[in-house]
Biotite code that builds the C-alpha atoms (Angstrom):
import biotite.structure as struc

atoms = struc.array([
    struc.Atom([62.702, 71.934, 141.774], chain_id="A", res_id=1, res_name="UNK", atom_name="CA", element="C"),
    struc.Atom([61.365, 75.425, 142.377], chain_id="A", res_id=2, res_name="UNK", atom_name="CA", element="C"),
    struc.Atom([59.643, 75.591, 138.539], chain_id="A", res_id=3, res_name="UNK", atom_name="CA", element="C"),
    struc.Atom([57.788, 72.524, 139.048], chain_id="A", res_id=4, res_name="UNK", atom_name="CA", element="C"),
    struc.Atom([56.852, 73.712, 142.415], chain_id="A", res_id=5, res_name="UNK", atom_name="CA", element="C"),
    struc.Atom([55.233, 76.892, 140.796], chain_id="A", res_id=6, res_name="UNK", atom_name="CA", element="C"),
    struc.Atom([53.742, 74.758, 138.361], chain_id="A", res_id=7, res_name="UNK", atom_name="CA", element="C"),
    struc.Atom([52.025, 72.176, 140.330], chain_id="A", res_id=8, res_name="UNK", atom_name="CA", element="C"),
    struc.Atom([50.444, 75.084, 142.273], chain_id="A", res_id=9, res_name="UNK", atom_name="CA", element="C"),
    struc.Atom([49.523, 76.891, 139.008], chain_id="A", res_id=10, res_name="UNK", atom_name="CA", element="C"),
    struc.Atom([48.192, 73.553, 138.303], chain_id="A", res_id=11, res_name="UNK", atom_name="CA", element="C"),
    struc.Atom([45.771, 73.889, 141.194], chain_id="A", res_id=12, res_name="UNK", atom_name="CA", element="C"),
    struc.Atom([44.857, 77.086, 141.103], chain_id="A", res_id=13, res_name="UNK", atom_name="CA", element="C"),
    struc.Atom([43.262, 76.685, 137.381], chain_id="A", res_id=14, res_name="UNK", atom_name="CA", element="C"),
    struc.Atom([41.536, 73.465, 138.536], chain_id="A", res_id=15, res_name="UNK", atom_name="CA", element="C"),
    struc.Atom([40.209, 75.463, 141.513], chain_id="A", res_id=16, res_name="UNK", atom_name="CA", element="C"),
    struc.Atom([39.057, 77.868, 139.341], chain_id="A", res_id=17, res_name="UNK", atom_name="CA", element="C"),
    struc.Atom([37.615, 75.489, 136.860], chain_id="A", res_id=18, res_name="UNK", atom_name="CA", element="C"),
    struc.Atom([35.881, 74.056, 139.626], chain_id="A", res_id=19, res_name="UNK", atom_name="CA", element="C"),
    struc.Atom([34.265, 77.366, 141.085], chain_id="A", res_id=20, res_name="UNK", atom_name="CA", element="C"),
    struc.Atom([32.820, 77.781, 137.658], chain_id="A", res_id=21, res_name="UNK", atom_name="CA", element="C"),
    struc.Atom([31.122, 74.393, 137.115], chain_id="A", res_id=22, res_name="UNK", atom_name="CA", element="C"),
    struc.Atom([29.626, 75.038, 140.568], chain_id="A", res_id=23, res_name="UNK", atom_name="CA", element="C"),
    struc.Atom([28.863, 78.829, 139.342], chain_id="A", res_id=24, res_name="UNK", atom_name="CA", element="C"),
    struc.Atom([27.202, 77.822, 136.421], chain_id="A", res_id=25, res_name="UNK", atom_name="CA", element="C"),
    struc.Atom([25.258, 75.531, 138.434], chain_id="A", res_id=26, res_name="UNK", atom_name="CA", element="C"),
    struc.Atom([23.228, 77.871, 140.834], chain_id="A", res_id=27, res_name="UNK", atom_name="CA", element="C"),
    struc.Atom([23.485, 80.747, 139.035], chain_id="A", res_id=28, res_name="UNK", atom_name="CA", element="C"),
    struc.Atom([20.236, 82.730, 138.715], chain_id="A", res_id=29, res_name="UNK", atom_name="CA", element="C"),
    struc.Atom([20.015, 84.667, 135.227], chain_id="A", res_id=30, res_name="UNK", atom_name="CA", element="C"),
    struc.Atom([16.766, 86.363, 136.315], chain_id="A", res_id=31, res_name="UNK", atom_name="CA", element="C"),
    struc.Atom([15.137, 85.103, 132.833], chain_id="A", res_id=32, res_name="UNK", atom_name="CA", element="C"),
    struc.Atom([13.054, 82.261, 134.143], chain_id="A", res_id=33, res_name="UNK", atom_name="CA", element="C"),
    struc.Atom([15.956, 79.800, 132.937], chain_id="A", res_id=34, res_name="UNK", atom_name="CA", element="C"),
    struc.Atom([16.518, 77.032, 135.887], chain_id="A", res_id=35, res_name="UNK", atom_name="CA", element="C"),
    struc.Atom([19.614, 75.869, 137.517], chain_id="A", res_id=36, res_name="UNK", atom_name="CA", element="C"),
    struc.Atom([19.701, 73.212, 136.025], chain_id="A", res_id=37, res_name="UNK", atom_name="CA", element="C"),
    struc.Atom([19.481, 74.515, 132.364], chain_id="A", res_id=38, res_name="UNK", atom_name="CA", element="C"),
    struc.Atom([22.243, 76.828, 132.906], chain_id="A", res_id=39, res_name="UNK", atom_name="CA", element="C"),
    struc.Atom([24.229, 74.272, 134.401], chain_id="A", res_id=40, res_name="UNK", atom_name="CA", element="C"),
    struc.Atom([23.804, 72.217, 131.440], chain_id="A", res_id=41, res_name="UNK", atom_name="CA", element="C"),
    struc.Atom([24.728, 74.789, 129.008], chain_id="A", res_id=42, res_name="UNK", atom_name="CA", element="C"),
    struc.Atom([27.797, 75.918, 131.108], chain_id="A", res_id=43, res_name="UNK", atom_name="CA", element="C"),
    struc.Atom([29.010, 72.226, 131.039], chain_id="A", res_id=44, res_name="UNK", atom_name="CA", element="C"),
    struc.Atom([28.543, 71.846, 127.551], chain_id="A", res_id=45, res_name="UNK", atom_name="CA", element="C"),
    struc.Atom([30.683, 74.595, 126.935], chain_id="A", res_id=46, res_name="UNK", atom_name="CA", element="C"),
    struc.Atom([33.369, 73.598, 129.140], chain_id="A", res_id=47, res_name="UNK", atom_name="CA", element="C"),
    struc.Atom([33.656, 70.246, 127.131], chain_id="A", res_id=48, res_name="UNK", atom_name="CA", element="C"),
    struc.Atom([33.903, 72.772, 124.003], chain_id="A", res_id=49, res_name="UNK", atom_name="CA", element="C"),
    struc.Atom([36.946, 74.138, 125.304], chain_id="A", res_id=50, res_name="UNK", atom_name="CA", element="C"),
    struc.Atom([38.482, 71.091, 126.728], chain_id="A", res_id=51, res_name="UNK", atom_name="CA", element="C"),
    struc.Atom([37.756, 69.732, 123.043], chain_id="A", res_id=52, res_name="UNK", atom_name="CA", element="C"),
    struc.Atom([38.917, 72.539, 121.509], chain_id="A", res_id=53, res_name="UNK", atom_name="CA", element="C"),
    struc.Atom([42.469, 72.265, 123.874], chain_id="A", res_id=54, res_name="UNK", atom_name="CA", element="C"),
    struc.Atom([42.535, 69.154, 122.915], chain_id="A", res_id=55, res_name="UNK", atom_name="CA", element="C"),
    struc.Atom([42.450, 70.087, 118.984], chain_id="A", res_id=56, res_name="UNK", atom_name="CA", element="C"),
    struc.Atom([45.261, 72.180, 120.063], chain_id="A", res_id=57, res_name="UNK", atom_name="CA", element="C"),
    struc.Atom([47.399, 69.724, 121.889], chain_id="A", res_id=58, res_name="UNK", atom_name="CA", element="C"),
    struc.Atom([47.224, 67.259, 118.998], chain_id="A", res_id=59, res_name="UNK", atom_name="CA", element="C"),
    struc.Atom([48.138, 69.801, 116.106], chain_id="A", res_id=60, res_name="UNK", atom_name="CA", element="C"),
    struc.Atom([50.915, 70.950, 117.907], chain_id="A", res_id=61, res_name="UNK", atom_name="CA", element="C"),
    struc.Atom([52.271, 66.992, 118.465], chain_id="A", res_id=62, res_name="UNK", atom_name="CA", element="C"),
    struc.Atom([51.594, 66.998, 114.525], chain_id="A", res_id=63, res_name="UNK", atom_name="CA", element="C"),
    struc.Atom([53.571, 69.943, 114.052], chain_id="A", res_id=64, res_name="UNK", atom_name="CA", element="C"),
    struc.Atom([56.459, 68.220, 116.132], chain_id="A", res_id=65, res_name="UNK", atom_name="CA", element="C"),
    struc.Atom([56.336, 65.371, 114.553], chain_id="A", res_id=66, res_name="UNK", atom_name="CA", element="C"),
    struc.Atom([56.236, 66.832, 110.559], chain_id="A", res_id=67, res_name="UNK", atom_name="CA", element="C"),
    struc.Atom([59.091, 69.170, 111.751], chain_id="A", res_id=68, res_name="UNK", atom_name="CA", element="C"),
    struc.Atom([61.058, 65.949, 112.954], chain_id="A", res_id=69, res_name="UNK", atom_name="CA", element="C"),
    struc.Atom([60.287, 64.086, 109.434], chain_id="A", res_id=70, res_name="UNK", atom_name="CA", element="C"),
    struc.Atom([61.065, 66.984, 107.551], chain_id="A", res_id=71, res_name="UNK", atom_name="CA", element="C"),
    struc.Atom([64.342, 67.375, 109.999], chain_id="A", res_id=72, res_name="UNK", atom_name="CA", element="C"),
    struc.Atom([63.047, 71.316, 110.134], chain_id="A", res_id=73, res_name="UNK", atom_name="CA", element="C"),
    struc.Atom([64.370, 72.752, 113.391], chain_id="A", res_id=74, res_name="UNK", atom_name="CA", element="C"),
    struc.Atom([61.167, 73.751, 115.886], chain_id="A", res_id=75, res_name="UNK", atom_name="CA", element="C"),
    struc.Atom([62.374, 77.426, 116.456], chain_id="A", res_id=76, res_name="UNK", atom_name="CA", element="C"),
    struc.Atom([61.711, 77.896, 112.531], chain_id="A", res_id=77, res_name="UNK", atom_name="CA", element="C"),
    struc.Atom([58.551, 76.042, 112.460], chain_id="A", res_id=78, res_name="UNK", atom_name="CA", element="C"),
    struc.Atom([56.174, 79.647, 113.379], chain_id="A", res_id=79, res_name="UNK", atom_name="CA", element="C"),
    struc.Atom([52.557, 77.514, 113.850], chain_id="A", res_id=80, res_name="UNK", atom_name="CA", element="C"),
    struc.Atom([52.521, 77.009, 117.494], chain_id="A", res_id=81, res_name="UNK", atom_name="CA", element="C"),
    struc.Atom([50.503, 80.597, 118.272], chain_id="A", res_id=82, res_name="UNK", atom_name="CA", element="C"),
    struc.Atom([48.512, 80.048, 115.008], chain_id="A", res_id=83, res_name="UNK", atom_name="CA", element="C"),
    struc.Atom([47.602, 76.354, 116.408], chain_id="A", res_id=84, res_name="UNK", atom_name="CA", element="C"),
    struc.Atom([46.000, 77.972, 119.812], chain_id="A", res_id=85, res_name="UNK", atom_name="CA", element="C"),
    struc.Atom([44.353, 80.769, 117.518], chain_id="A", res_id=86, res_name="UNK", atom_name="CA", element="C"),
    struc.Atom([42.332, 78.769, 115.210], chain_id="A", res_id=87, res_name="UNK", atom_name="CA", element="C"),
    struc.Atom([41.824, 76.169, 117.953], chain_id="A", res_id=88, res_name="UNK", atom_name="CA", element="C"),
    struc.Atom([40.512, 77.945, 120.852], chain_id="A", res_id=89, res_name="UNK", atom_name="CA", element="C"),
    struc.Atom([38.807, 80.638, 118.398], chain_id="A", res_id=90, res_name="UNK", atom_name="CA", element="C"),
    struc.Atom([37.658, 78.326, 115.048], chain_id="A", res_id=91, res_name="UNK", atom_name="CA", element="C"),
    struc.Atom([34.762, 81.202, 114.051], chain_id="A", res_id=92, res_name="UNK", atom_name="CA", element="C"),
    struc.Atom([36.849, 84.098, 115.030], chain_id="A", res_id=93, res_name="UNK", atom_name="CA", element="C"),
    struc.Atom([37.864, 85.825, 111.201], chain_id="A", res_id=94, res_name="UNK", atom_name="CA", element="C"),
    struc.Atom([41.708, 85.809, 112.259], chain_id="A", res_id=95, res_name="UNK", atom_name="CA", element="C"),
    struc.Atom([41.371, 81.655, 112.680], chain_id="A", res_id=96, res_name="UNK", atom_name="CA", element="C"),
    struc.Atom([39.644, 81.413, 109.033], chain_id="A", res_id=97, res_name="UNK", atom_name="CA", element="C"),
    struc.Atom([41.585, 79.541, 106.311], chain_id="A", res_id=98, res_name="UNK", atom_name="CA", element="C"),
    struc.Atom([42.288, 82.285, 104.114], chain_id="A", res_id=99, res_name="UNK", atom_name="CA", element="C"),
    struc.Atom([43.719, 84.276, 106.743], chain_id="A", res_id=100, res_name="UNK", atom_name="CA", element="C"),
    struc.Atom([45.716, 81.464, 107.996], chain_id="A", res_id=101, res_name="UNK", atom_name="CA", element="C"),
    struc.Atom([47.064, 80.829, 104.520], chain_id="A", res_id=102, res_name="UNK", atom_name="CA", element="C"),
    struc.Atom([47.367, 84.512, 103.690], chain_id="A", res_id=103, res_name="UNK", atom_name="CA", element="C"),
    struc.Atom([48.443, 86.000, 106.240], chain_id="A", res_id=104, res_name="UNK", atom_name="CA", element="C"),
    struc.Atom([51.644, 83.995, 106.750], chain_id="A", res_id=105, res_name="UNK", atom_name="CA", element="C"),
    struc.Atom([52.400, 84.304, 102.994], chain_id="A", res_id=106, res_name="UNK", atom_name="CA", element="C"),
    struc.Atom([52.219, 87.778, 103.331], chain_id="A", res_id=107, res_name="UNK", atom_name="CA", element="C"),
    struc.Atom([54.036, 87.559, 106.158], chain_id="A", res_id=108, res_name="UNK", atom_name="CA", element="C"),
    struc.Atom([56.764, 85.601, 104.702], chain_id="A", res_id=109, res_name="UNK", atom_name="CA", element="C"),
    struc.Atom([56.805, 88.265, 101.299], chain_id="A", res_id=110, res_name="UNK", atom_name="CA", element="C"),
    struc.Atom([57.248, 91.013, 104.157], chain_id="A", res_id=111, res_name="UNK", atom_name="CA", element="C"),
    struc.Atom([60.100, 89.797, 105.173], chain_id="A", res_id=112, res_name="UNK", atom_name="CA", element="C"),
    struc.Atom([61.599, 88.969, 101.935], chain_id="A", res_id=113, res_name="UNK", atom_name="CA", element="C"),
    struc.Atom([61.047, 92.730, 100.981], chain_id="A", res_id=114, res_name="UNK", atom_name="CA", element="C"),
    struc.Atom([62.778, 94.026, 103.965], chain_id="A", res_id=115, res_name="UNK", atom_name="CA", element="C"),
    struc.Atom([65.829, 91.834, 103.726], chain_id="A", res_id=116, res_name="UNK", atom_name="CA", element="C"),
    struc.Atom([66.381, 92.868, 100.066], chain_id="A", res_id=117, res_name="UNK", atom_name="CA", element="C"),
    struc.Atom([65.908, 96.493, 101.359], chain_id="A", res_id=118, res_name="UNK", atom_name="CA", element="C"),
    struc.Atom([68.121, 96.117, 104.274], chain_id="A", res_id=119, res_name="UNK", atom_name="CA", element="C"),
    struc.Atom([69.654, 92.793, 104.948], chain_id="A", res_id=120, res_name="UNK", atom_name="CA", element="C"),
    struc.Atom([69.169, 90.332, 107.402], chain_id="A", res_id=121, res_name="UNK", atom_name="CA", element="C"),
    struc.Atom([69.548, 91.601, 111.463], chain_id="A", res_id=122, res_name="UNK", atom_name="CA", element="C"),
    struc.Atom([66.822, 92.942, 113.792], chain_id="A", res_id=123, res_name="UNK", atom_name="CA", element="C"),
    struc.Atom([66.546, 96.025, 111.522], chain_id="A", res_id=124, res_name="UNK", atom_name="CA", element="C"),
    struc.Atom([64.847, 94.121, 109.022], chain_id="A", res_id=125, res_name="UNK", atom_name="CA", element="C"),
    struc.Atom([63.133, 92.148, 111.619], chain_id="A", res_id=126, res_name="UNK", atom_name="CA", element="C"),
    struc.Atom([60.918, 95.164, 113.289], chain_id="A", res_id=127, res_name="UNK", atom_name="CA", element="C"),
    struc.Atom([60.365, 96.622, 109.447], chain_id="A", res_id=128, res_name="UNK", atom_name="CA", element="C"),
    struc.Atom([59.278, 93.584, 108.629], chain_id="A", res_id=129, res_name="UNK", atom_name="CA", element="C"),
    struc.Atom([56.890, 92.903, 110.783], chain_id="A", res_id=130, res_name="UNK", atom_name="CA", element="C"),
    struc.Atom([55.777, 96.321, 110.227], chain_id="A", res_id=131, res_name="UNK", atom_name="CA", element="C"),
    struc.Atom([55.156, 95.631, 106.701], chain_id="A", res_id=132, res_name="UNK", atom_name="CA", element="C"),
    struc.Atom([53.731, 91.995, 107.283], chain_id="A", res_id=133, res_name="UNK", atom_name="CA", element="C"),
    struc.Atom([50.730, 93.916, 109.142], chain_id="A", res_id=134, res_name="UNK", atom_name="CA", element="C"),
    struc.Atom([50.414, 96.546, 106.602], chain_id="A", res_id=135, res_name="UNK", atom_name="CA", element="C"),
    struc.Atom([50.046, 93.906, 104.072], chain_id="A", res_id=136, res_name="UNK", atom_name="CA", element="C"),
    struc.Atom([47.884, 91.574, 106.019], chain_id="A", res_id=137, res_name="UNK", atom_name="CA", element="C"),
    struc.Atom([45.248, 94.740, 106.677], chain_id="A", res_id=138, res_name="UNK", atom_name="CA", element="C"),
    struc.Atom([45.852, 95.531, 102.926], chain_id="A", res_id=139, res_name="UNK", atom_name="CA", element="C"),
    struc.Atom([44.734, 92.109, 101.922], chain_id="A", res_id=140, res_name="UNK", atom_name="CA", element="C"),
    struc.Atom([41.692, 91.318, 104.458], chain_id="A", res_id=141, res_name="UNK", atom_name="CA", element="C"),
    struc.Atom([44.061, 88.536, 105.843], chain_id="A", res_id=142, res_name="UNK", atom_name="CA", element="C"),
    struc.Atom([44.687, 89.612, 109.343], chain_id="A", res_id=143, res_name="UNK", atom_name="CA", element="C"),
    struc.Atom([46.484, 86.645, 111.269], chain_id="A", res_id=144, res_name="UNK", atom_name="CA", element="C"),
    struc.Atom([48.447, 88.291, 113.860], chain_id="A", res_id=145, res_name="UNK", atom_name="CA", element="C"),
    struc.Atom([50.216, 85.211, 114.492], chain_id="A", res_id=146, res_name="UNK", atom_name="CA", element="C"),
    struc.Atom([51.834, 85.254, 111.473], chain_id="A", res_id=147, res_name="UNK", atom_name="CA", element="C"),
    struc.Atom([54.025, 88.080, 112.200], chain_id="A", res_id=148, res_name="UNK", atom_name="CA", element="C"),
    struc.Atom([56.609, 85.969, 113.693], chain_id="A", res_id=149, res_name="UNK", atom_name="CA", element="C"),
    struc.Atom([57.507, 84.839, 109.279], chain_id="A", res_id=150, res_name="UNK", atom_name="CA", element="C"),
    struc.Atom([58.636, 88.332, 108.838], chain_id="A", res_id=151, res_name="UNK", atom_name="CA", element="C"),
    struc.Atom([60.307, 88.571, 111.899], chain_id="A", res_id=152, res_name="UNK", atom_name="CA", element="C"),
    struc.Atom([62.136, 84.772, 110.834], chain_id="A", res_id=153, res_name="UNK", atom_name="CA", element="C"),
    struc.Atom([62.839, 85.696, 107.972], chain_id="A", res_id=154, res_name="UNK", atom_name="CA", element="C"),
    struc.Atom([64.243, 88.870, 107.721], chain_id="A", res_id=155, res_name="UNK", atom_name="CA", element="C"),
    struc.Atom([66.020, 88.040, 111.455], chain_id="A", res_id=156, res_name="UNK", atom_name="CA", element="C"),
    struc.Atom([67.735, 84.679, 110.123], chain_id="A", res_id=157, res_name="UNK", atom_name="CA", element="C"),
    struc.Atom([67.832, 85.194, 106.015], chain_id="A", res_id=158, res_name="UNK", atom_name="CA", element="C"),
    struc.Atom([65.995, 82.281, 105.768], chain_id="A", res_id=159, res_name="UNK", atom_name="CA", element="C"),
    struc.Atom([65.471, 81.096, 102.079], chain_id="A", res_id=160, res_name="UNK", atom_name="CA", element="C"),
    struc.Atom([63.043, 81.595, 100.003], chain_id="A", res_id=161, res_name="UNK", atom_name="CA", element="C"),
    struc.Atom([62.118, 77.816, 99.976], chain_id="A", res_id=162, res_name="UNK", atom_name="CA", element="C"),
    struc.Atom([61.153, 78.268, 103.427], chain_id="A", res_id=163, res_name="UNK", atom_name="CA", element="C"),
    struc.Atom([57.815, 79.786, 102.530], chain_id="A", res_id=164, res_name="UNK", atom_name="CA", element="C"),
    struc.Atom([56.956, 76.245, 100.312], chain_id="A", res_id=165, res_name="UNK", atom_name="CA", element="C"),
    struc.Atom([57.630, 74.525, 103.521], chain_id="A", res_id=166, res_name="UNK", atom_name="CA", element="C"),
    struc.Atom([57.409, 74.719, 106.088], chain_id="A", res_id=167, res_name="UNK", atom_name="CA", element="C"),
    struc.Atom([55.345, 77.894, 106.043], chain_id="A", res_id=168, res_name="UNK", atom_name="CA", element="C"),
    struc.Atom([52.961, 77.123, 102.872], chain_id="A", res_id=169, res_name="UNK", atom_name="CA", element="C"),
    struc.Atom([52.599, 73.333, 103.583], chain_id="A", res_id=170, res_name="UNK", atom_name="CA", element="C"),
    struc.Atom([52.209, 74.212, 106.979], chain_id="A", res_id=171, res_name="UNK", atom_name="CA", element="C"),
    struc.Atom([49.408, 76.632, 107.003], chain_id="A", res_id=172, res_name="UNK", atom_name="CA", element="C"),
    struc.Atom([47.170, 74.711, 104.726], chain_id="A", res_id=173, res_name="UNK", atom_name="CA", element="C"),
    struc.Atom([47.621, 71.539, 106.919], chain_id="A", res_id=174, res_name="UNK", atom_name="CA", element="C"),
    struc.Atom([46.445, 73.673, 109.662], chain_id="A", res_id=175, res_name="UNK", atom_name="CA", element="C"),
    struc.Atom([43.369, 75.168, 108.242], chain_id="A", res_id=176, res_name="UNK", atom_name="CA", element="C"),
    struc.Atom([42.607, 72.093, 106.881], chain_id="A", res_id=177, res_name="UNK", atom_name="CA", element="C"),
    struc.Atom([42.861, 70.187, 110.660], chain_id="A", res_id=178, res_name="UNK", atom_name="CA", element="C"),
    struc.Atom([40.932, 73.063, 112.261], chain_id="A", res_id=179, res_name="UNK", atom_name="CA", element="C"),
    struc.Atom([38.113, 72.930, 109.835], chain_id="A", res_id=180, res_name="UNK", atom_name="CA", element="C"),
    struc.Atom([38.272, 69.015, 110.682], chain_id="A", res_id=181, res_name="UNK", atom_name="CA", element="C"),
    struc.Atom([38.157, 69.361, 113.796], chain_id="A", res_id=182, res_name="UNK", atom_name="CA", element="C"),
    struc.Atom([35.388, 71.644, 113.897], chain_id="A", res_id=183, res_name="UNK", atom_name="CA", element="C"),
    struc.Atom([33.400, 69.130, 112.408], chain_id="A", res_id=184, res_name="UNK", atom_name="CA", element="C"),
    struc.Atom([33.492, 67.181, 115.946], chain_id="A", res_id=185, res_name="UNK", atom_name="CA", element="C"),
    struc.Atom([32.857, 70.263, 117.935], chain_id="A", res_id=186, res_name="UNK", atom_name="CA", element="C"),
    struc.Atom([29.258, 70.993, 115.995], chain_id="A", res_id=187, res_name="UNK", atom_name="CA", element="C"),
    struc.Atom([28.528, 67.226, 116.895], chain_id="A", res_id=188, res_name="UNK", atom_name="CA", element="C"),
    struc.Atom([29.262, 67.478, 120.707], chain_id="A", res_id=189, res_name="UNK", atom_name="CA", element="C"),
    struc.Atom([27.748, 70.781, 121.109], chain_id="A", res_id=190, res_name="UNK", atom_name="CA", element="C"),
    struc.Atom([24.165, 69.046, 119.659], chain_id="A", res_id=191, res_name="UNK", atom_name="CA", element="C"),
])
């Protein structure tokens, strides 16, 4: 009972504070000769943005569940859900752009290989390859931070090498393929 008592007034206290920036945005003044009312507008539009853009999340991660179900791939090795609310929330950020995406976790994933055949599975192998995941994710202009979390899978668990096909490889190009998508709906709301 006490959790969904902190949640329900976590709950409030974002729609409080949701609601003292639509009102913000509203009679704001930015000195510029820009009205009220113009500022409002442009504030609300880019609150529907992000509640689009959560939404984009919400439904790639029921995706994700439900391709993980078909597939009968446990969630905990299923490493998209911090990738999902990357290239969601941030579509034009460079860590949320398909080739990092794709990249990244397949360097991620050949990280961890590499530090499993170097020093087994175990949390050894875990930390070095993570390490190593970054190196090779700066090394190849593919910077994805979420995709640390293959390495750490992989060289944690011993997963198998058929875990970078899929889910990891399948995976990732579904995603960059729904976020581009989905971005197509964003430029049409924001007109």
């Amino acid at each position: 009972m006490h959790g969904i008592e902190i949640s329900m007034n976590l709950f409030k206290i974002i729609l409080h504070n949701i609601g003292v920036v639509i009102v913000g945005l509203g009679i704001a003044s930015r000195g510029d000769g820009r009205s009220a009312r113009s500022q409002g507008r442009i504030g609300l539009i880019q609150i529907v943005v992000w509640l689009y853009r959560a939404l984009g999340a919400a439904v790639a991660i029921g995706v994700m569940e439900l391709l993980a179900h078909v597939a009968q791939e446990p969630l905990s090795r299923v490493p998209f859900v911090t990738s999902i609310v990357l290239t969601m929330s941030l579509p034009d950020s460079e860590p949320a752009q398909p080739y990092a995406v794709i990249v990244g976790h397949l360097a991620s994933c050949v990280a961890g290989f590499a530090a499993v055949w170097c020093l087994g599975s175990g949390e050894m192998a875990s930390a070095v390859g993570v390490g190593l995941a970054a190196l090779l994710m700066l090394t190849l202009r593919a910077m994805h931070p979420p995709a640390g979390i293959d390495a750490f899978l992989v060289a944690g668990w011993g997963l198998p090498a058929s875990w970078t096909l899929s889910p990891v490889l399948v995976g990732a190009v579904l995603l960059a393929s729904f976020a581009r998508l989905w971005s197509v709906g964003e430029r049409r709301l924001a007109r």
